[in-house]
PAGU-118202 format. One line per field, with one value per residue: residue number from 0; x, y, z of N, C-alpha, C in turn. Coordinates in steps of 0.05 Angstrom, whole numbers. Layout:
residues N
i <- (NUM,...) $
n.xx <- (X,...) $
n.yy <- (Y,...) $
n.zz <- (Z,...) $
ca.xx <- (X,...) $
ca.yy <- (Y,...) $
ca.zz <- (Z,...) $
c.xx <- (X,...) $
c.yy <- (Y,...) $
c.zz <- (Z,...) $
END
This chain:
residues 143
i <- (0,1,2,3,4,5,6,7,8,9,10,11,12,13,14,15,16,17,18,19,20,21,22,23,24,25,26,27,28,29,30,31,32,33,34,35,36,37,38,39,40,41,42,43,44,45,46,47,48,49,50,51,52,53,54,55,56,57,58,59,60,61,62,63,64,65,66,67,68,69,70,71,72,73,74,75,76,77,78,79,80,81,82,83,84,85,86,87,88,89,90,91,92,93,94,95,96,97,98,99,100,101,102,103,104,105,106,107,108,109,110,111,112,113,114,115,116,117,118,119,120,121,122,123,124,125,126,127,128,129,130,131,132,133,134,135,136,137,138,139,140,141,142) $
n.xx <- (357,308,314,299,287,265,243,193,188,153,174,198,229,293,335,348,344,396,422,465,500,527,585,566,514,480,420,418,399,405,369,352,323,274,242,205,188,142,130,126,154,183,160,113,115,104,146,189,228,279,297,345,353,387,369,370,353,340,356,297,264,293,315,257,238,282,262,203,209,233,259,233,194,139,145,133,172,192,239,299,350,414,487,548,619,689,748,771,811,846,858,832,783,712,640,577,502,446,387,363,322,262,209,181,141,105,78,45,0,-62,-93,-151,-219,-287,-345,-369,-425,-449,-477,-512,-533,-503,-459,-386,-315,-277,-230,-158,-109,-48,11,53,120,162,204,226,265,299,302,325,385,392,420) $
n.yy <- (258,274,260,291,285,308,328,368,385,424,438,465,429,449,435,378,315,276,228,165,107,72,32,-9,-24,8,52,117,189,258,309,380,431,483,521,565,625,668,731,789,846,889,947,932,907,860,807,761,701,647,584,543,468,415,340,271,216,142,80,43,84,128,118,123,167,194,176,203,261,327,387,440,406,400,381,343,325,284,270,264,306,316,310,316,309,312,316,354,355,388,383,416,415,397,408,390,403,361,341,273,233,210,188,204,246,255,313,344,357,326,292,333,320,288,314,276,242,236,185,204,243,288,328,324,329,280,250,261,226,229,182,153,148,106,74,27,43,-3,-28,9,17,-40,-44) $
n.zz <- (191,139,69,0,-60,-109,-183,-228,-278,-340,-406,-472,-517,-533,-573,-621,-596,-566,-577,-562,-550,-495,-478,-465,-488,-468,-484,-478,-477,-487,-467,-485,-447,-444,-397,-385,-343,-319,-289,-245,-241,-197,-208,-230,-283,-331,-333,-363,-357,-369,-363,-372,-379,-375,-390,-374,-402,-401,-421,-452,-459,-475,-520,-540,-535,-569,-614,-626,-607,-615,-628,-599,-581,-535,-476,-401,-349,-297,-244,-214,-185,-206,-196,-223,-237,-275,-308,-352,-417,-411,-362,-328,-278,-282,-270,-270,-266,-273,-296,-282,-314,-290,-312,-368,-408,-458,-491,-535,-585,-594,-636,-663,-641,-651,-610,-567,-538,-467,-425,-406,-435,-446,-471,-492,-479,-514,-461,-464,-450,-440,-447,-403,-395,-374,-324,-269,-219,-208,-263,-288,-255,-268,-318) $
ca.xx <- (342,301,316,270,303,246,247,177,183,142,178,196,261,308,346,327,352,421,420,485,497,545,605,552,497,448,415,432,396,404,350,356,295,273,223,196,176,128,136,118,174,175,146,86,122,117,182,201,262,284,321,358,369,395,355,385,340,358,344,286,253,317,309,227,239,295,245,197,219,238,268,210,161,128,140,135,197,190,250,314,373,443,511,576,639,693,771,774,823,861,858,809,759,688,626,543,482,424,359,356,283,248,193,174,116,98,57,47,-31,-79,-106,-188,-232,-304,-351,-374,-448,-444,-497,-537,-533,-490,-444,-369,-298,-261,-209,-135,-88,-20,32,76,139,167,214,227,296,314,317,347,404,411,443) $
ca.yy <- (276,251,272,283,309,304,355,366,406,427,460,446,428,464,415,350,293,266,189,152,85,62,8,-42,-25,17,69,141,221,285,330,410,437,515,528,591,633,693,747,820,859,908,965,904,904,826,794,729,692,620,564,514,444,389,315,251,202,126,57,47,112,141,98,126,204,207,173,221,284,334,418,451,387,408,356,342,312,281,254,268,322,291,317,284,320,301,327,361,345,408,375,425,397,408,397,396,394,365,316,247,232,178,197,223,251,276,337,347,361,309,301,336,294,298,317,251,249,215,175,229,261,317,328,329,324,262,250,263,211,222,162,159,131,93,47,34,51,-31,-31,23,9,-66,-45) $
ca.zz <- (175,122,41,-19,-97,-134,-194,-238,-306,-371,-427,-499,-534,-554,-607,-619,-582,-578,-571,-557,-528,-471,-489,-459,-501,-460,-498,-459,-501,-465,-480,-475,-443,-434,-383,-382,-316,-318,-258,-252,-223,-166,-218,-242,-313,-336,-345,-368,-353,-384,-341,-391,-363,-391,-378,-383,-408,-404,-433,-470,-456,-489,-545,-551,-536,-592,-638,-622,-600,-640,-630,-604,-576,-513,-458,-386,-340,-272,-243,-191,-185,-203,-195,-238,-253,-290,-308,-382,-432,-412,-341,-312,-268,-292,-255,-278,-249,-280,-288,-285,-313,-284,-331,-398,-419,-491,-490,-567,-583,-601,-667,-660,-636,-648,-582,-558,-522,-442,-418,-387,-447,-442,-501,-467,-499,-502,-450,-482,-435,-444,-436,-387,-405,-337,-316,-245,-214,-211,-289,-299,-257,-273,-340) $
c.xx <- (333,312,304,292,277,234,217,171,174,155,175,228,276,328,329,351,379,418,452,480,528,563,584,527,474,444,411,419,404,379,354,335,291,254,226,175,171,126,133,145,171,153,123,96,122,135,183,226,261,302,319,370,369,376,363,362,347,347,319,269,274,312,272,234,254,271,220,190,228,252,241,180,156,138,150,158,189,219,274,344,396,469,525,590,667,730,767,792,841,867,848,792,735,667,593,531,460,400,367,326,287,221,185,151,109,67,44,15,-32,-90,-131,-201,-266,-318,-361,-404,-453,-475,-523,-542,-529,-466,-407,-342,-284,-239,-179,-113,-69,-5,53,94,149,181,232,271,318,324,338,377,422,426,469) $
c.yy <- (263,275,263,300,299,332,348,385,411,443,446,448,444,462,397,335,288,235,184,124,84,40,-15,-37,-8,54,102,168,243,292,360,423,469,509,552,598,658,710,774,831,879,941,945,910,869,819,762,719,655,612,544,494,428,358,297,229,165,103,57,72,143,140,116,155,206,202,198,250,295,370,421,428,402,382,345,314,309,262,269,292,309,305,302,313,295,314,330,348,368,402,395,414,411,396,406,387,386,335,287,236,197,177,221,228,273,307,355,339,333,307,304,315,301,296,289,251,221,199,187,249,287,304,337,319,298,264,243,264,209,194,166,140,126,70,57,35,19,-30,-15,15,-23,-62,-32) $
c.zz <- (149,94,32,-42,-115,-153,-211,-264,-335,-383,-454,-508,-541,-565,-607,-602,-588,-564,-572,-536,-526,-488,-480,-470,-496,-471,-475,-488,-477,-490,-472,-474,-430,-421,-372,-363,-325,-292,-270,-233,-202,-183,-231,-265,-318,-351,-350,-367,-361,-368,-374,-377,-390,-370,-395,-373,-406,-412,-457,-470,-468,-512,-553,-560,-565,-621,-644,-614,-613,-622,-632,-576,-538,-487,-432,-370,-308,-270,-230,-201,-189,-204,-213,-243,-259,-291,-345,-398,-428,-383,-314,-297,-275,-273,-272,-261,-271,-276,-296,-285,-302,-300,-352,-408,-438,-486,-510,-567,-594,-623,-653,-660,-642,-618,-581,-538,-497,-445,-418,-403,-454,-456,-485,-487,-489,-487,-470,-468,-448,-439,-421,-396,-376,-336,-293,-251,-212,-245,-292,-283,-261,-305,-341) $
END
């Protein structure tokens, strides 16, 4: 049977960043991300409901987001489902679920641009290409 975990989410922050590095140096943020779903209920009243995940950012794409990211920034997450638990300090066992980005993408407006006029002379707004932040699954785990 074949498998696929590939998760795809827009929200916006809700702190800022927590950066920490590893005993071997590699730079590791979580981020806390609301994404908000709109639905009408069985009487059509619209409801909203909020999913909070956590996304674990890694290397230098860790290292960028904290720099720029902030409580609040808007910004899109591609990247895989991950399990890990753990034993507490009260010797509970604990368990989470959440993202492992394989990409980061800022979603924070553009400074105004003026309209720009094509060839053909039709007046048309500049394109406003995000960066993808990316590094394949070899880097990341050779650290």
């Amino acid at each position: 049977m074949a498998n696929f975990n590939k998760v795809i989410l827009i929200g916006n922050l809700t702190k800022d960043p927590e950066l920490r590095y590893t005993p071997q140096g590699t730079a590791v943020v979580n981020l806390r991300l609301a994404v908000n779903t709109r639905f009408r209920d069985k009487t059509q009243e619209l409801k909203e409901e909020t999913c909070f995940v956590t996304v674990v950012v890694w290397n230098k794409q860790a290292e960028t987001s904290n720099q720029y990211l902030h409580k609040g920034s808007p910004v899109m997450i591609e990247g895989r489902l991950q399990s890990r638990s753990w034993e507490d300090s009260s010797g509970q066992k604990r368990s989470v679920l959440e993202v492992r980005a394989d990409r980061v993408q800022f979603l924070g407006k553009a400074p105004a641009k003026e309209l720009s006029e094509s060839p053909e002379g039709q007046l048309s707004e500049p394109s406003t290409e995000a960066t993808w932040l990316e590094e394949s699954e070899d880097k990341s785990n050779a650290s």
